[in-house]
Every structure is written in structure tokens, then in C-alpha cells.
C-alpha positions in Angstrom: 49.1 -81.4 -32.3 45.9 -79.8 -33.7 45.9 -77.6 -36.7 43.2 -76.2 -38.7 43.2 -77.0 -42.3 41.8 -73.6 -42.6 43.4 -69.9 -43.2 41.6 -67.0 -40.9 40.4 -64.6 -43.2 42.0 -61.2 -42.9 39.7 -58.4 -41.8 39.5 -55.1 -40.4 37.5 -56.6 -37.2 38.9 -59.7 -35.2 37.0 -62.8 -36.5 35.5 -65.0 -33.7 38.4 -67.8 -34.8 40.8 -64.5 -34.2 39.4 -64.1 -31.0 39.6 -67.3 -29.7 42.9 -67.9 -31.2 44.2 -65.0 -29.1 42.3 -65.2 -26.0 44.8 -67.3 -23.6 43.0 -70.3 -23.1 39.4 -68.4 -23.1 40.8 -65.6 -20.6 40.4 -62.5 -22.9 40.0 -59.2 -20.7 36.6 -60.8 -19.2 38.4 -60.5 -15.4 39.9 -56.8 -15.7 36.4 -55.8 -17.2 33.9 -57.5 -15.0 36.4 -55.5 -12.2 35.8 -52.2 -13.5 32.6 -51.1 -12.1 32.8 -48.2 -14.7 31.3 -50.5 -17.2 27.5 -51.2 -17.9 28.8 -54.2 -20.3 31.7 -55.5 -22.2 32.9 -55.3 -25.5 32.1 -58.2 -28.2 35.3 -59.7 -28.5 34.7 -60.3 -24.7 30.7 -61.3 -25.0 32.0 -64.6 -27.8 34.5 -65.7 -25.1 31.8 -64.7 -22.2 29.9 -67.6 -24.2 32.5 -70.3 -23.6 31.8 -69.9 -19.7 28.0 -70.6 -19.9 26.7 -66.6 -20.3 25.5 -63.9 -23.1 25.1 -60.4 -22.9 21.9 -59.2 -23.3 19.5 -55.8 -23.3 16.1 -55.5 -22.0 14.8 -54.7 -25.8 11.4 -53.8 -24.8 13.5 -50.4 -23.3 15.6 -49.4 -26.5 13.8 -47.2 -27.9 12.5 -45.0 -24.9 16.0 -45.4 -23.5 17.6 -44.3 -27.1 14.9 -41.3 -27.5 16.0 -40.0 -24.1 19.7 -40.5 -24.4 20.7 -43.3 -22.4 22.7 -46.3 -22.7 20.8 -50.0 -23.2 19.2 -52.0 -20.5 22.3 -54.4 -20.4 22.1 -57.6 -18.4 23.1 -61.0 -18.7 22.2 -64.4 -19.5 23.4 -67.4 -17.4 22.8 -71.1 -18.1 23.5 -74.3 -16.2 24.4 -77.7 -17.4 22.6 -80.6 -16.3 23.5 -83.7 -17.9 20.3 -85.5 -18.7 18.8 -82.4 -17.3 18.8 -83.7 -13.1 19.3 -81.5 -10.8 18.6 -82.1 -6.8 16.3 -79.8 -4.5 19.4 -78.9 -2.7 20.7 -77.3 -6.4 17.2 -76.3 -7.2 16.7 -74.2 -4.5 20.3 -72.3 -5.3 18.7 -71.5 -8.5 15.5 -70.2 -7.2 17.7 -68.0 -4.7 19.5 -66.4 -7.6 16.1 -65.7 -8.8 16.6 -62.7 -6.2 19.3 -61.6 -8.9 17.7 -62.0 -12.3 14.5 -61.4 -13.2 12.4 -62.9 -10.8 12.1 -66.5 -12.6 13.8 -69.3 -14.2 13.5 -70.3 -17.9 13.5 -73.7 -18.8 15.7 -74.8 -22.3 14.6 -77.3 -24.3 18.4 -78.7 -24.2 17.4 -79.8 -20.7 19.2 -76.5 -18.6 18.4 -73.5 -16.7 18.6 -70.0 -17.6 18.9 -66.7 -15.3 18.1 -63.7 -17.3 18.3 -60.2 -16.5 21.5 -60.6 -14.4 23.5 -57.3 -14.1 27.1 -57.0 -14.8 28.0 -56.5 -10.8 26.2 -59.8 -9.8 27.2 -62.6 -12.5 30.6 -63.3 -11.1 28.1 -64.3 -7.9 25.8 -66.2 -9.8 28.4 -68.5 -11.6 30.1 -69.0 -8.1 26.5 -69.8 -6.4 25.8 -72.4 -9.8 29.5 -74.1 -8.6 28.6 -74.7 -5.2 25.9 -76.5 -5.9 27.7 -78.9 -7.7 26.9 -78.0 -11.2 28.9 -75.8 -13.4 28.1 -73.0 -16.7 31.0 -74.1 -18.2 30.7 -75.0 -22.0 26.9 -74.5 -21.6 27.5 -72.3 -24.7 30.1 -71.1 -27.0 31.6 -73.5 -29.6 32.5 -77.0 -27.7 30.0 -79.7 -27.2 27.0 -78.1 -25.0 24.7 -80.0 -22.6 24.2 -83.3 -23.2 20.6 -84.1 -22.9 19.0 -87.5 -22.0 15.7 -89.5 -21.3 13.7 -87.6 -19.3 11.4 -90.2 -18.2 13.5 -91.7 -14.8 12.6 -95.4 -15.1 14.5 -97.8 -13.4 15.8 -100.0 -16.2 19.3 -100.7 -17.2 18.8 -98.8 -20.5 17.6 -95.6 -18.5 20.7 -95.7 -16.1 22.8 -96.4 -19.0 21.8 -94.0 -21.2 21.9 -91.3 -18.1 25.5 -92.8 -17.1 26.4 -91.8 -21.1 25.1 -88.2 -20.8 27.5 -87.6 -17.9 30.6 -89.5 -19.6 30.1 -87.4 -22.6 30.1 -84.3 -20.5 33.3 -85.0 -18.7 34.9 -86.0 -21.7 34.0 -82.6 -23.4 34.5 -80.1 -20.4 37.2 -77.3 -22.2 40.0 -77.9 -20.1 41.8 -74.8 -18.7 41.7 -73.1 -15.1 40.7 -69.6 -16.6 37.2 -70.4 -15.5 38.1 -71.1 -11.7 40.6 -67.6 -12.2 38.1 -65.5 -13.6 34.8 -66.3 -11.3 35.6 -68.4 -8.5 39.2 -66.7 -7.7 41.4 -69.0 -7.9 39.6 -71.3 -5.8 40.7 -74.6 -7.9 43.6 -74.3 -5.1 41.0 -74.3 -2.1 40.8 -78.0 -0.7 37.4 -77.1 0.9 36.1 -76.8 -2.6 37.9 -79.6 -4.5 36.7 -82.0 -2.0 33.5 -81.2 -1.8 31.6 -84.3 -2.8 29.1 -82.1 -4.3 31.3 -80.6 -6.8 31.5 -82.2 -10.3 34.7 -83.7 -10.3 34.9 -83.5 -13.8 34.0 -79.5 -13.3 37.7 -79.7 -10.7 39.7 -81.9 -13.1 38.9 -79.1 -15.7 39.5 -75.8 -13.6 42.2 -77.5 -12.5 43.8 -78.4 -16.0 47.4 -77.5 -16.8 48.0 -74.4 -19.2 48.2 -75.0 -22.8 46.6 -76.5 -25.8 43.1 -78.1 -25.2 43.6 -81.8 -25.7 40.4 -82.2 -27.9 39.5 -78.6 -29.1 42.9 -77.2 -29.3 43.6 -73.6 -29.7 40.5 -72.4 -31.5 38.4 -74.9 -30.3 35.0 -75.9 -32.6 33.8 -74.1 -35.9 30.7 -73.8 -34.2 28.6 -75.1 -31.2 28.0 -78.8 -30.5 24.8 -80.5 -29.2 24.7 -84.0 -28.4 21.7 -86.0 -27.1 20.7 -89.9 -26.0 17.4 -91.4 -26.9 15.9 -94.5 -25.8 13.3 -96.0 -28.5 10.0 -95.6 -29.3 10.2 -92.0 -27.1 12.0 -89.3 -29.5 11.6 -86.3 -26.5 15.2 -85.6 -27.1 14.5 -84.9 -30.9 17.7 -86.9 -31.8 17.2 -85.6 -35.4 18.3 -82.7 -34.8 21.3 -83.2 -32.9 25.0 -82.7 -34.5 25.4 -86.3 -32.8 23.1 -88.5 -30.9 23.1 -91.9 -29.7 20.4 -94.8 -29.6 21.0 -98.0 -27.8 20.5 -101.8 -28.5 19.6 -104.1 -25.7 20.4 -107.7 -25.9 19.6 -109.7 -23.2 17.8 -106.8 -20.7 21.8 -105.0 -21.1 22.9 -102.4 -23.5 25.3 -103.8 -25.8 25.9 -100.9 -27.8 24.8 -97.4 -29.5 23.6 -96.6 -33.1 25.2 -93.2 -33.5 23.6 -90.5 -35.7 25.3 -87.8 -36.9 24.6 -84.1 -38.8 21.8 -82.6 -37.4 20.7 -78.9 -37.2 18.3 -76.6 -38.1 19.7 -73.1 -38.0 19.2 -70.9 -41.1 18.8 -67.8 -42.5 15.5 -65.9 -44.4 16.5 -66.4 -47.9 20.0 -67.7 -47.9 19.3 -71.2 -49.8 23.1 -72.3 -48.9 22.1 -72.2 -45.2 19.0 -75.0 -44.4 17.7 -77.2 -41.6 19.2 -81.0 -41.9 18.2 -84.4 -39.8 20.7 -86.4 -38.4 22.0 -89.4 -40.4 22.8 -92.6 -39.6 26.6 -93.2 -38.9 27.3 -96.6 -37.9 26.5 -99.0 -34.6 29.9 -99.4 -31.8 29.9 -101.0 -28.8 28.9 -99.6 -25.9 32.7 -99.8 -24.5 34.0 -97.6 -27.5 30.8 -95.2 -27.8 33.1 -92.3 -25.6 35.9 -92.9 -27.8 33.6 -93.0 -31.4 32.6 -89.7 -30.6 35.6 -87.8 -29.8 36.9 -89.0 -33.2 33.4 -87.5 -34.7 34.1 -84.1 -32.9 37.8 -84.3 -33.8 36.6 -84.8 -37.5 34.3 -81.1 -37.3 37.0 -79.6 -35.4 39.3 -80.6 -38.8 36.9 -80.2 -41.4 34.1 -77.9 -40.6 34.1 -74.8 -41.8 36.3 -71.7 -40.2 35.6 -69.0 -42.3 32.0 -68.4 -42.9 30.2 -69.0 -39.9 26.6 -69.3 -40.9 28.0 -72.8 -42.6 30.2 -73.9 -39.8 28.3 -76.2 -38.5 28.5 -80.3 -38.7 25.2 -80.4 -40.7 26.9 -78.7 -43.6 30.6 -80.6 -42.9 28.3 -83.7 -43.6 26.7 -82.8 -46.2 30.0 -81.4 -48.3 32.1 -84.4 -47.2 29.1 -86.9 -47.7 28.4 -89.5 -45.0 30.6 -91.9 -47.0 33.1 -90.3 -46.9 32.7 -88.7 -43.0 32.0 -92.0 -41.9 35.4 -92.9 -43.3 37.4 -90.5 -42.0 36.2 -90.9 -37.9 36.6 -94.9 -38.9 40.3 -93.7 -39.6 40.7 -92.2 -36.3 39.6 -95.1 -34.0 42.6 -97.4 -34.7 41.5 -101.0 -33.4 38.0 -100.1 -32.9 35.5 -102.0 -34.5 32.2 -100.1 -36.4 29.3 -101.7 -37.6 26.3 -101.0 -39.6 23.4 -98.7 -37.8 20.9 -101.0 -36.3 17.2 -99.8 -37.8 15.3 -97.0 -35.5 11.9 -96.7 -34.4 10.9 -93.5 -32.9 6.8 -92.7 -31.7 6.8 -89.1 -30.8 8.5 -86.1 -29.4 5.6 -85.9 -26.6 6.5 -86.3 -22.7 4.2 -88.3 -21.3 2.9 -86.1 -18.5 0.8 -86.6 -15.0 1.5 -89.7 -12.7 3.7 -92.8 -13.4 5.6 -95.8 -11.6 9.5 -95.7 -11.8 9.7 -99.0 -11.8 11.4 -99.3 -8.2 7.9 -99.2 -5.8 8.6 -95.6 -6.4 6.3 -92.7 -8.6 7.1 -89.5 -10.7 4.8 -86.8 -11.9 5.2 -84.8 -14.8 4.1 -81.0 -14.5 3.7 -79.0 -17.6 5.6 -75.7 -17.4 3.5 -73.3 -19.5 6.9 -72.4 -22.7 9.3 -73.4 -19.5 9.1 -70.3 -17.6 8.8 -70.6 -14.4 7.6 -67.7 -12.6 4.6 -66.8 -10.3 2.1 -65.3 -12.5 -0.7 -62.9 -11.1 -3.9 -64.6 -11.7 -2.3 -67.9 -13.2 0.2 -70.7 -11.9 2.3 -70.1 -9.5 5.1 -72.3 -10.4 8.1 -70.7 -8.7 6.6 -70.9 -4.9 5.3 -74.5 -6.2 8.8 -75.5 -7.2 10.2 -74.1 -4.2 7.7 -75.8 -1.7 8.4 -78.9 -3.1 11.7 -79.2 -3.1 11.8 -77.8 0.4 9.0 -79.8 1.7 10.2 -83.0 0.4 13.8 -82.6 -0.8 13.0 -85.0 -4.4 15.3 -85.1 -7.1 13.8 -82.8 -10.2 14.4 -83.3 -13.9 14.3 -81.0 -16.6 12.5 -82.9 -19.8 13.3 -81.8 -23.6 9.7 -80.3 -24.0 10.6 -77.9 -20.8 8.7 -79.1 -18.3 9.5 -80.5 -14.7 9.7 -84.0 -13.5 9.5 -84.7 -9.7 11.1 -88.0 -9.7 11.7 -90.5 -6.6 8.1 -90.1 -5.3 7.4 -92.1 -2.4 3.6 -93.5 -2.5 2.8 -92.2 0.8 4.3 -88.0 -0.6 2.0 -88.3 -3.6 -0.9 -86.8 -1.7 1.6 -84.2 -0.7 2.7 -83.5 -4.2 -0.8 -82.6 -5.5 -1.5 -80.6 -2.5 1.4 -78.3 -2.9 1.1 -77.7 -7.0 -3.3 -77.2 -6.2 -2.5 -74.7 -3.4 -0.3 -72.9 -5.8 -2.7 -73.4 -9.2 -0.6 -75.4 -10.7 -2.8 -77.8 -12.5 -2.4 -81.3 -14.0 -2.2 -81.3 -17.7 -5.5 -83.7 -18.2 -7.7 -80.9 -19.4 -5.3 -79.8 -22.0 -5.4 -80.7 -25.5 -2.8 -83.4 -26.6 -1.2 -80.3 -28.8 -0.8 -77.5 -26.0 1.0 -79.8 -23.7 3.6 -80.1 -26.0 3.6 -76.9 -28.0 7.0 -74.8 -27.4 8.4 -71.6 -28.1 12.1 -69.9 -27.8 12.4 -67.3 -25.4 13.1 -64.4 -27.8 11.8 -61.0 -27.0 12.9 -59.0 -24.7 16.0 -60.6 -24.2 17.2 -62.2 -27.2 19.3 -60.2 -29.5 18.4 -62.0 -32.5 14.8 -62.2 -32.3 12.6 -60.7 -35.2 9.5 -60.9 -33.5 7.8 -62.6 -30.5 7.5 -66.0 -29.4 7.4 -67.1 -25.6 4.8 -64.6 -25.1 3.2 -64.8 -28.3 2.5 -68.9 -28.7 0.5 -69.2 -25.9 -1.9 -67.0 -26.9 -2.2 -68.1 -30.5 -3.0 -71.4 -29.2 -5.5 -70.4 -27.2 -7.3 -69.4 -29.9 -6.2 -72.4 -31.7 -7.2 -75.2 -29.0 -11.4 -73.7 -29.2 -10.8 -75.3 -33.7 -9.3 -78.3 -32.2 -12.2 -78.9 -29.9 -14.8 -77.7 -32.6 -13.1 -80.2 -35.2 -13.0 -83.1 -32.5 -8.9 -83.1 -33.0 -8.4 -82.3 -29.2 -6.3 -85.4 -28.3 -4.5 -85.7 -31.6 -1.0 -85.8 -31.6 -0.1 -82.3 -33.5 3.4 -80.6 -32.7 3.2 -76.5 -33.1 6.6 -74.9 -32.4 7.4 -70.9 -32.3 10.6 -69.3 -32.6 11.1 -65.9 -32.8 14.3 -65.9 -35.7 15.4 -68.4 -38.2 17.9 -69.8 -36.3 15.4 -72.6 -34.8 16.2 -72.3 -31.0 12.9 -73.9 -30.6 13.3 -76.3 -33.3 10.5 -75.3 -35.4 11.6 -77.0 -38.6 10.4 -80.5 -37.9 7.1 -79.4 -36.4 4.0 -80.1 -38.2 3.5 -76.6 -37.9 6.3 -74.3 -37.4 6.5 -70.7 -37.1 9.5 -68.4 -37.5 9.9 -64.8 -36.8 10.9 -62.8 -39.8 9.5 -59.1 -38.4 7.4 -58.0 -35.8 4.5 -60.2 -35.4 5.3 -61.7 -38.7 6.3 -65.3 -38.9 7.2 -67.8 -42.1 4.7 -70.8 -41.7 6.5 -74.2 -41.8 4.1 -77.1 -42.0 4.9 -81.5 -42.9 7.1 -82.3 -40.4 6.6 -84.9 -37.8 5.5 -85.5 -34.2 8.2 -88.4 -33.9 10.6 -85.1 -35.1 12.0 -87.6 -37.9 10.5 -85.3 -40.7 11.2 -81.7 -42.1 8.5 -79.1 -42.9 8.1 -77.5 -45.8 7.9 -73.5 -46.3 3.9 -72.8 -46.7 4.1 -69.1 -46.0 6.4 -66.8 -46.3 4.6 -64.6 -44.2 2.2 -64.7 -42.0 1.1 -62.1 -39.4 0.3 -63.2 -36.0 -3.0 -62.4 -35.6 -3.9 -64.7 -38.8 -1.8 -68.0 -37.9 -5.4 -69.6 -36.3 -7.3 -69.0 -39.1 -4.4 -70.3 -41.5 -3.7 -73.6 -39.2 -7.7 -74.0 -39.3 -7.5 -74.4 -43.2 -4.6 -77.5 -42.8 -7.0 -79.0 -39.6 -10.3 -78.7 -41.8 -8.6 -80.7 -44.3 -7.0 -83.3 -42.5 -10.5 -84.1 -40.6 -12.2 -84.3 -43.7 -9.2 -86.3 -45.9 -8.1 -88.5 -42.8 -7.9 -92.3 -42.8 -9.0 -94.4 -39.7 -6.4 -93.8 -37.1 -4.1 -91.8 -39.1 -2.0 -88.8 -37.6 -1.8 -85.1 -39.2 2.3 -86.0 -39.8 0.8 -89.2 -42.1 -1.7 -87.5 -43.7 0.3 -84.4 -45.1 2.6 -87.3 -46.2 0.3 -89.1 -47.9 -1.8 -86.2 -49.4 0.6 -83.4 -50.0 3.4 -85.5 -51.6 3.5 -88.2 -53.9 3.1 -92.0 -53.2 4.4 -93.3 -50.5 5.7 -91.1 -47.5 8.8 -89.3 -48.4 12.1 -89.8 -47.2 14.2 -87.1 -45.1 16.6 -86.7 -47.8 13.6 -86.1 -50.5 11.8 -83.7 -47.8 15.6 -81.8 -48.1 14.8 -81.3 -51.5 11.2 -80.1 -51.3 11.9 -77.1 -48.7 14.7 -76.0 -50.6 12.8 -75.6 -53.8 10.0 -74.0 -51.8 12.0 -71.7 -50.6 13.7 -71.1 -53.8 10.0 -70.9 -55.6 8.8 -67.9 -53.0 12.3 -66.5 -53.4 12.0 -66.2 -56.8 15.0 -67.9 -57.5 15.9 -71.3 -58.9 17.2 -74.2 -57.4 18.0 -78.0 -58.9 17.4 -81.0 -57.1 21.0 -81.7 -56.5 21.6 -78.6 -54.5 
């Protein structure tokens, strides 16, 4: 029987561990208020458990003020996201997302967790979007809140045993961690967990039925309150780090003896949240845990979530996550205590890792079976028809009705067409050319993979712009590039428009996060194999000046370069001392950089 080591604060206002605690296995009110057509939008205690069934509630921020001047109420919507382990999806599911379109905003956004989200959903239509997102055989459930999110996967659909069996471990984990409790099936698909049409339709997760259809009571792995905070979980396959496995709470990377996987190196304490500031909240990279068999994998990690569902942190939020349970226990000592709770299982030490780059490697490839895929890049993952640019949605569309090919989702938000006969190729290129959607070959190495979060209008924590501010910062930034010869040089920019790091900015080797309108701390030193943090450069920088301010760092590395050697390499060598620093030392640095522009003090053993 679970029970939290910790107390819940008392307060005047119902913590989130309150709310959960009371919310009858995530029921709340969320059923008798998405009935009452009275409502525009539903009360916070009900948004945190709205969470736990793959949604958040939203306003169209780019109305506030002219809807507050004149009087009115906010421009509330919704937010839906699907789970795809791995991030495949068919062109059967596809095309129910692109219908739903109809009820959004008119496009699809790409996460770089490998899902889908709808925004813009109004309160009378989400109960139809979730049930539409079920019968396609994929689910919202768990694709936020705190419990073990997506679990994401090699993109790249090779047909090795290491590929199948790293895909195979993305969709064990997600059954495994599926909350367990038929208030989902209640609430949007009424009741229909007792409808034999539905539970037997082969298209259905079963691991989606089993959990609609679990008994009432305690959640056999989360329990009553479920996580401290949310969960994110990933599989990589070396030398391609697209998955950025470094920032992961836990992520997996397998060892193949003989052409078979014989087990996983697990990592474990990633994260990169944070707050402006707040020196006791920071970014982390994953750690090495230990190396188990590939039998016991399933099994290692349940004891690691068990272990944050014990010990993390219940009553201040902004530290609840592993990263920080890690770091307070030590890895010693939270290596020790998941050892205790696999009884009879057998751990060893981490086997060493070798990771290349973030990057996915986009355009035309073999599978591997007599078979092709094609990599598309997806401008920041939105895909929409844009007047007088790509018109991704209609290609999308045509192509998965056209040709009815399996699509994945990659990491870096772009689309994979996978299972590509040799004889449809010709047909492939024909559809994305009649709808402008070009091959990336043009594009310089860093724009293919640059990425932003989604923030404004939608995002209620954004401080300032990034989905529709990055691309035009780099176009001014690709022209230096160009002019300094750097065009195919690996160089990773990332955007996000809060410090919170939903577009994982803090390993970048130039990272920008929002801190006011068009004002962004600059983060530069991390790494294009994501195994590096940046240091704080800037605290702020305004928007219009981040070109001229990446052209300084640029200038520099062309002129201080060795032969062959990367930007990541070269900040390494040149802005630290001797060799290239470890993760742990790179800790140190941004926290005494941010202490030194805080004006505060900070010791190297904080």
C-alpha cells in the first residue's frame, strides 16, 4: 500500500497533491462541468486533473487585452494531445487528426515528445475530440499531468533488431504506465468500456481498454496521489541522440551482442525546467544508473518511478521533480534504493555511451527491407497551409490518402513517411512539390534542426514569443552563416518562450528563453550531441539583437577553430579550462553565472 513520506501543507487554496488526493480516481467535477453548457471554462482544480486525461485549458492571449478593455470574458479554448509511443501513427489515425482540424484551429502542432497537439478546441467540442483520438486507436490519456508521459523512440524506422526493439520498449513502457481507472472511459467516451464493439476493436490500444476498464481503487503504481510531478521517458539507439536522452527523467540505451539486444544502460535525472533567478531550481542531464537485462528493463523502471513517487518532493512543486530527488538523494544512494526494490534482479555497471548529434537526418533513405523513407522538415512542427509558403496540411493529407503509409513523428518535430515502396517515391515528391513543400537540401545544416516551443498565443506561461519568433531570427541568422562559410555546420539554436525549457533550450549551443516580451536570456556551450549544458551569457537580450549577438560567438569560432572541429568543441576548448568539461562541472558553471548576474553568491558545492 502506497504512502507518501510527505505531509500536504495546509493552505487556504487546495494544493495540486490536495486535489488529486480528493479527486476520485481523477474524476473531479470535469463530467458535471463539461455538461453545463453555461460555462466558457472550468475551474483550476478541474484544469490540473483535466491534465491527467491528455488536455489544458487555454486563452487565445493575443485577445486579452481588447477582450478585457471591452468587458468580456477570455478567449478560452483547449489544448488536446495524443500519445504515440515512438511517435507512429498510421494514415488511417492521421487523417482523424487532420479531420479534427475542422475543430481546432485549423492545424496540427508537432511536440518535440513525439505527439500531436489540437489547439484552440472549445469547451463544447473536446469531449468529441478525445472520443474521435480513441477510435483511432490511440488515446490522450496520461499525455500530461503527473504520471509517466509519452514515451518517445528512434525516429529513424530501420529495419534492424535494435530499432524493433527499442520501438517494442516504448510501447511496453506505455502500457505499463497507463493510470489505471475507468473515469476516463466515464467521463468522455460514456461509459463505453462496457461497449463490446469498442473493446474489440483491433484498432483500440488494448492497453488503453485494460486501463478504462480497471477496477476502482488505488492505482497500483501511482497510488492515490499519483507522481510529485510529470514523468518523461525516452529510448535512444547510439551514435543518434534525436531523443535528447539527457534530458529525460529516465531513458534507456541498448547493447547489442551478437546482432540482438541483450540489455539497456538506463539513465536517470534529467530535466531542464527552471525559474528566472531562483538558483535552487536549474537544468540537470541525465546520469548514468546502472546496465539490466533486457528481460528486467520493464520491471527496473517501475522500481525507478516507484522510488520518485516515495521520495520526490510533495510540497514545493517547482523542486518536485526527479532531477532534484537525484540530486538530494545522490545517485549512490538512489541507485541503492531502486536496487532494493527489484528483489532477485540482477544490475550492473552502465556500459560507456557514445552519442553524435541531436540532428534527424532528413531527405531520402533505405529502411533496410527493399523499402524507403523520406524525412520532411516541418517548419517549428506546425503543420498548417500557409498563404504564400508550404502547404503542409493538404500535403499531409494527400499523402496519407493517396498512399495510406505509416507516418512518424521525429524528436526535432518533423514527419517521417516510412514504408515507401520504390515504385511510390516518384509519387511522394510529386504530392509535397505540388503543395510547396520542399526538401530540406537548400537549408543550412542549423535551420533544419532549429526548434521552438509553441508559446504565444496559447501558452499561459509564455513570457514572450517563440514559434513565431525563431524562424524569423534565423532568417536573418542563416545570410552570417553563409557569409562566414558555417552553412553546413552542425550548430543547434533552440527558442522557448519561458524558463521552463519546453523546447529544451538549455543544452543548445545557443539557447534562448523568454523572460518579457521580445526579451530572451541567451544560453550558449551546450552541445549538438545534447550531452552538454549552456551557460547563461545574457541575461537579456531583445529580439531584434539576438543575430548580431550570435554573429559575435560565429566570428569567433571561424577565426579560433581547429581543422574539423564543431562550435560545441570549440566553446569547450576555448571558453573553459583544459580539457572539455564534464556535465557535472558545466552544473557548476551555470549556476555561478547565474548567481554572478544575479548579484548573488553561490559556492561550488551548491
Amino acid at each position: 500500500m502506497f504512502s507518501s513520506p510527505f505531509t500536504l501543507p495546509i493552505m487556504s487554496k487546495a494544493s495540486v497533491e490536495d486535489i488529486k488526493l480528493a479527486s476520485n480516481d481523477l474524476r473531479g467535477q470535469i463530467a458535471e462541468q463539461f455538461a453545463d453548457t453555461s460555462l466558457s471554462h472550468v475551474p483550476d482544480d478541474s484544469n490540473i486533473l483535466l491534465k491527467f486525461h491528455g488536455s489544458y485549458q487555454q486563452d487565445d492571449r493575443d485577445q486579452r487585452a481588447e477582450r478585457s478593455k471591452a468587458k468580456l470574458d477570455k478567449a478560452w479554448s483547449f489544448m488536446i494531445r495524443s500519445k504515440m509511443p515512438g511517435g507512429r501513427i498510421t494514415a488511417k489515425q492521421y487523417l482523424i487528426h487532420d479531420d479534427l482540424c475542422t475543430k481546432a484551429m485549423g492545424n496540427l502542432r508537432l511536440t518535440n515528445r513525439q505527439g500531436i497537439q489540437l489547439h484552440g478546441v472549445l469547451k463544447g467540442g473536446l469531449k468529441e475530440v478525445i472520443h474521435d483520438v480513441c477510435h483511432s486507436g490511440l488515446s490522450t490519456m496520461g499525455a500530461c499531468g503527473d504520471v509517466v508521459r509519452n514515451t518517445m523512440g528512434p525516429a529513424a524506422p530501420l529495419k534492424t533488431p535494435v530499432h524493433a526493439d527499442a520501438q517494442k520498449l516504448t510501447e511496453e513502457i506505455s502500457q505499463r504506465f497507463l493510470w489505471r481507472s475507468s473515469a476516463y472511459a466515464d467521463i468522455w467516451l460514456d461509459g463505453e468500456k462496457i461497449d463490446p464493439e469498442w473493446i474489440m476493436d483491433p484498432a483500440v490500444d488494448p492497453a488503453v481498454r485494460a486501463a478504462t476498464t480497471a477496477p476502482e481503487g488505488e492505482d497500483p503504481i501511482y497510488g492515490k496521489v499519483y507522481l510529485p510531478r510529470k514523468f518523461k521517458m525516452a529510448v535512444a539507439i547510439q551514435p543518434s541522440n534525436d531523443v535528447d536522452l539527457w534530458s529525460q527523467d529516465v531513458s534507456f540505451i541498448p547493447h547489442v551482442v551478437d546482432g540482438a539486444v541483450e540489455g539497456y544502460t538506463i539513465t536517470v535525472g534529467g530535466g531542464f525546467g527552471m525559474s528566472h533567478g531562483q538558483l535552487t531550481t536549474r537544468p540537470f542531464l541525465a546520469q548514468p544508473l546502472f546496465y539490466v537485462k533486457r528481460a528486467h528493463v520493464v520491471d527496473a523502471t517501475e522500481a525507478i518511478v516507484t522510488t520518485q513517487r516515495d521520495h520526490g518532493n510533495r510540497v514545493e512543486r517547482k523542486n518536485a521533480r526527479m532531477k532534484y530527488t537525484v540530486q538530494t538523494m545522490g545517485i549512490d544512494a538512489f541507485r541503492a534504493e531502486v536496487q532494493r526494490r527489484l528483489p532477485g534482479i540482477e544490475t550492473f555497471p552502465a556500459k560507456e555511451l557514445k552519442f553524435d548529434t541531436v540532428e534527424d537526418n532528413l531527405g531520402w533513405h533505405e529502411q533496410g527491407d527493399g523499402k524507403l523513407y523520406c524525412a520532411v522538415y516541418v517548419s517549428m512542427g506546425r503543420i498548417a497551409d500557409k498563404e504564400g509558403g508550404p502547404q503542409y496540411r493538404s500535403a499531409f493529407a494527400e499523402l496519407a490518402r493517396t498512399l495510406d503509409l505509416p507516418y512518424i513523428i521525429t524528436p526535432n518535430t518533423n514527419v517521417i513517411i516510412a514504408d515507401v515502396s520504390p515504385d511510390q517515391k516518384d509519387t511522394v515528391n510529386a504530392i509535397l512539390a505540388k503543395f510547396g513543400v520542399v526538401h530540406s537540401d537548400e537549408m543550412t545544416r542549423a535551420r533544419k534542426v532549429a526548434h521552438a516551443c509553441v508559446a504565444l498565443p496559447t501558452c499561459g506561461l509564455s513570457l514572450s514569443e517563440s514559434e513565431r519568433a525563431l524562424p524569423g531570427i534565423m532568417d536573418k541568422i542563416d545570410p552570417v552563416l553563409r557569409e562566414l562559410g558555417l552553412e553546413n555546420e552542425p550548430i543547434l539554436f533552440r527558442m522557448t518562450g519561458c524558463p521552463n525549457g519546453c523546447g529544451r533550450p538549455y543544452n543548445a549551443d545557443f539557447g534562448f528563453v523568454g523572460r518579457a516580451p521580445n526579451k530572451y536570456a541567451m544560453f550558449v556551450g551546450g552541445s549538438v550531441r545534447g550531452d552538454r549544458l549552456a551557460g547563461l551569457e545574457f541575461k537579456s537580450v531583445l529580439g531584434d539583437d539576438i543575430p548580431t549577438r550570435v554573429r559575435e560567438f560565429l566570428e569567433a569560432f571561424k577565426a579560433e577553430r581547429k581543422n574539423g572541429e564543431i562550435f560545441a568543441d570549440w566553446f569547450a576548448r576555448t571558453r573553459t579550462t583544459g580539457e572539455a568539461p564534464t556535465p557535472e562541472q558545466f552544473h557548476i558553471e551555470l549556476a555561478e553565472r547565474a548567481a554572478k548576474l544575479a548579484g548573488e553568491k553561490v559556492s561550488a558545492a551548491e
